[in-house]
N, C-alpha and C positions, 0 to 999 in steps of 0.2 A: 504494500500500500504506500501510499504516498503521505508524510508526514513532515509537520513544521513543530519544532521546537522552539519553548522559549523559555530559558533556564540565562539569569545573569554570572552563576560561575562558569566560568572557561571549562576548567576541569569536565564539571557534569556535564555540561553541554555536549564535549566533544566526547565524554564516553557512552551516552546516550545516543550519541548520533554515531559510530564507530557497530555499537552494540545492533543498534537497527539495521544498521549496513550489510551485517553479519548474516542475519538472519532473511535478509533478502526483499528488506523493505527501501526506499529510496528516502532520501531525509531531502526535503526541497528546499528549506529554510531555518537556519537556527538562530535564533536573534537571543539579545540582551535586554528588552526593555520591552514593556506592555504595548505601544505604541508602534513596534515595529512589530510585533505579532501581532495586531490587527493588519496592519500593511500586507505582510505575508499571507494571511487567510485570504484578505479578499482577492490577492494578485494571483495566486497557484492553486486555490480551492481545495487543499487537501485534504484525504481520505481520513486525516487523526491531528489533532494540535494536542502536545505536550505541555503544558503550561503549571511553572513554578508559582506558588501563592507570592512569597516574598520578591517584589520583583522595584527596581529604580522608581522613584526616586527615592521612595521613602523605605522601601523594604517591609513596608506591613502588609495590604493585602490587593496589592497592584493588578496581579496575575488576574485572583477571584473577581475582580472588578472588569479587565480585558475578556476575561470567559463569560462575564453577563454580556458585556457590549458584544460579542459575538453572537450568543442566542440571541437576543433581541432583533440584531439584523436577519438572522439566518436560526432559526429553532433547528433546523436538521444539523448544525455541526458539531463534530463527534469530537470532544473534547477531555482528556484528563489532564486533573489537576495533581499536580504534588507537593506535598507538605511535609517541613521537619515535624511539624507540629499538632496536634489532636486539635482543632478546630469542627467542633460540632454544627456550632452557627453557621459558619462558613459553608460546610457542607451541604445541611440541611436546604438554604437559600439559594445555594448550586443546584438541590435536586427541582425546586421547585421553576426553573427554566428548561423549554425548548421541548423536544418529542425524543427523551432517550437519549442514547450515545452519549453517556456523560460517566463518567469517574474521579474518585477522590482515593488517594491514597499517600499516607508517608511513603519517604522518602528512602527508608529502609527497607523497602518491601521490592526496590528496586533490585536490591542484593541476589533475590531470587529469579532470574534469568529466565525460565523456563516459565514459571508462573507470569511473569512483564510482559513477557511476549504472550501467553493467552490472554492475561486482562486485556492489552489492548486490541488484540483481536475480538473480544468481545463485543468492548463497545464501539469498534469500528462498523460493528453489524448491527447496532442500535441496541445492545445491552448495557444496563445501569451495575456498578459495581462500586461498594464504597468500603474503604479499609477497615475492617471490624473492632480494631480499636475506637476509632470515630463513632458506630454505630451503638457501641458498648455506652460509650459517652451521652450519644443523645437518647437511649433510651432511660439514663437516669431521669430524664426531664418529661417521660411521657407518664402520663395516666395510665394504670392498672398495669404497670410494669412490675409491681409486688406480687403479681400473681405468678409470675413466672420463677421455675425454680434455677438457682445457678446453673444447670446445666443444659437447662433449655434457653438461658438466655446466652448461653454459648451459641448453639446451633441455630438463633436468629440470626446471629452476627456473622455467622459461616453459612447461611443463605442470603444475609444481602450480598457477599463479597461472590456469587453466582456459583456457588458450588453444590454440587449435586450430592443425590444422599451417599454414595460411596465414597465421594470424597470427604463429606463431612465425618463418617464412621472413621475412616483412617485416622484422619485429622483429632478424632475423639477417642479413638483405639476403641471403639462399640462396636457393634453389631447392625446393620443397612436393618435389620428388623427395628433396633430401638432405635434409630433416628427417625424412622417413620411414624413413632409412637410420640416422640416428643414432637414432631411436625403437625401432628396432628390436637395432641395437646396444644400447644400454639397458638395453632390455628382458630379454635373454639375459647380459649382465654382472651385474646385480641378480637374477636368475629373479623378476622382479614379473609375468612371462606375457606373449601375445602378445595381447590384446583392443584393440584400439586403439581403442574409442570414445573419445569425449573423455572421456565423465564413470569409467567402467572406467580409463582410466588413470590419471586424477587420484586416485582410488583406491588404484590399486594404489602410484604416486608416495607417498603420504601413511600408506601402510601400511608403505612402507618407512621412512621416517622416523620412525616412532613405536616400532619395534622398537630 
């Protein structure tokens, strides 16, 4: 796919875009500054923008602010964010823009190569994905979140991040039988519905946290 980066360190930038390279995607643009990755979106239309939260002048939430001005002109661009930082609010006001193709994830999670490369093939196809630390966060702030037991509020946070029940069993060292039990518990604590595809429940996951 075709993709523009916007990461102000040197370093990340060029190992991100090196990493892309690799694996057989084309990096169209990598900029420094919120301003020039608006430039670059509208000039090469690419298939994924990379976009750092902290970005010039100030280093607070530059990037998050360039990723609205994006949906707002274009709802279909497929955009992740990365973050040193657990930013719930940030997150949550990112989900609330455009039709999909949107993710949030620290910056650490980069480390995992194999996984970097599914995340953003996901939401290059219009799937939502947001770092489960992040997710952990905002759901301290929702309603009826007491209902949920620690280990099912595990495997909410490892369905927004789009993974499927066998990935989450690994992930959990369970059983594909009890993640489906805790999914379903869940599901009936929250009323987010019974549809268990993966992408319907990431959905309905990501609709409950936006409310």
């Amino acid at each position: 796919m075709r993709i523009v980066i916007a990461e102000d360190s040197v370093l990340l930038r060029e190992g991100l875009a090196r990493l892309l390279d690799a694996a057989g995607h084309e990096v169209v643009a990598a900029v420094g500054d919120p301003n020039a990755l608006v430039d670059a979106v509208r000039i090469h239309e690419p298939d994924l923008s990379i976009v750092d939260v902290r970005m010039p002048p100030t280093h607070t939430d530059e990037g998050i602010q360039a990723a609205h001005r994006l949906r707002e002109e274009n709802p279909a661009t497929r955009i992740l964010v990365l973050s040193q930082i657990v930013s719930g609010r940030a997150a949550a006001d990112l989900l609330t823009t455009g039709e999909g193709g949107i993710g949030y994830l620290l910056k650490d999670r980069v480390g995992n190569v194999e996984e970097f490369l599914t995340t953003i093939d996901t939401i290059a196809a219009g799937g939502e994905i947001i770092d489960p630390h992040v997710v952990r966060k905002l759901l301290r702030h929702r309603p009826r979140i007491d209902e949920l037991t620690p280990r099912e509020t595990d495997v909410l946070a490892l369905m927004a991040e789009g993974k499927t029940n066998t990935a989450i069993a690994e992930a959990l060292v369970v059983s594909d039988a009890a993640v489906a039990k805790h999914i379903n518990r869940i599901f009936a604590k929250l009323a987010l519905g019974t549809d268990d595809s993966v992408h319907k429940r990431v959905q309905a996951v990501l609709t409950y946290l936006r409310r």
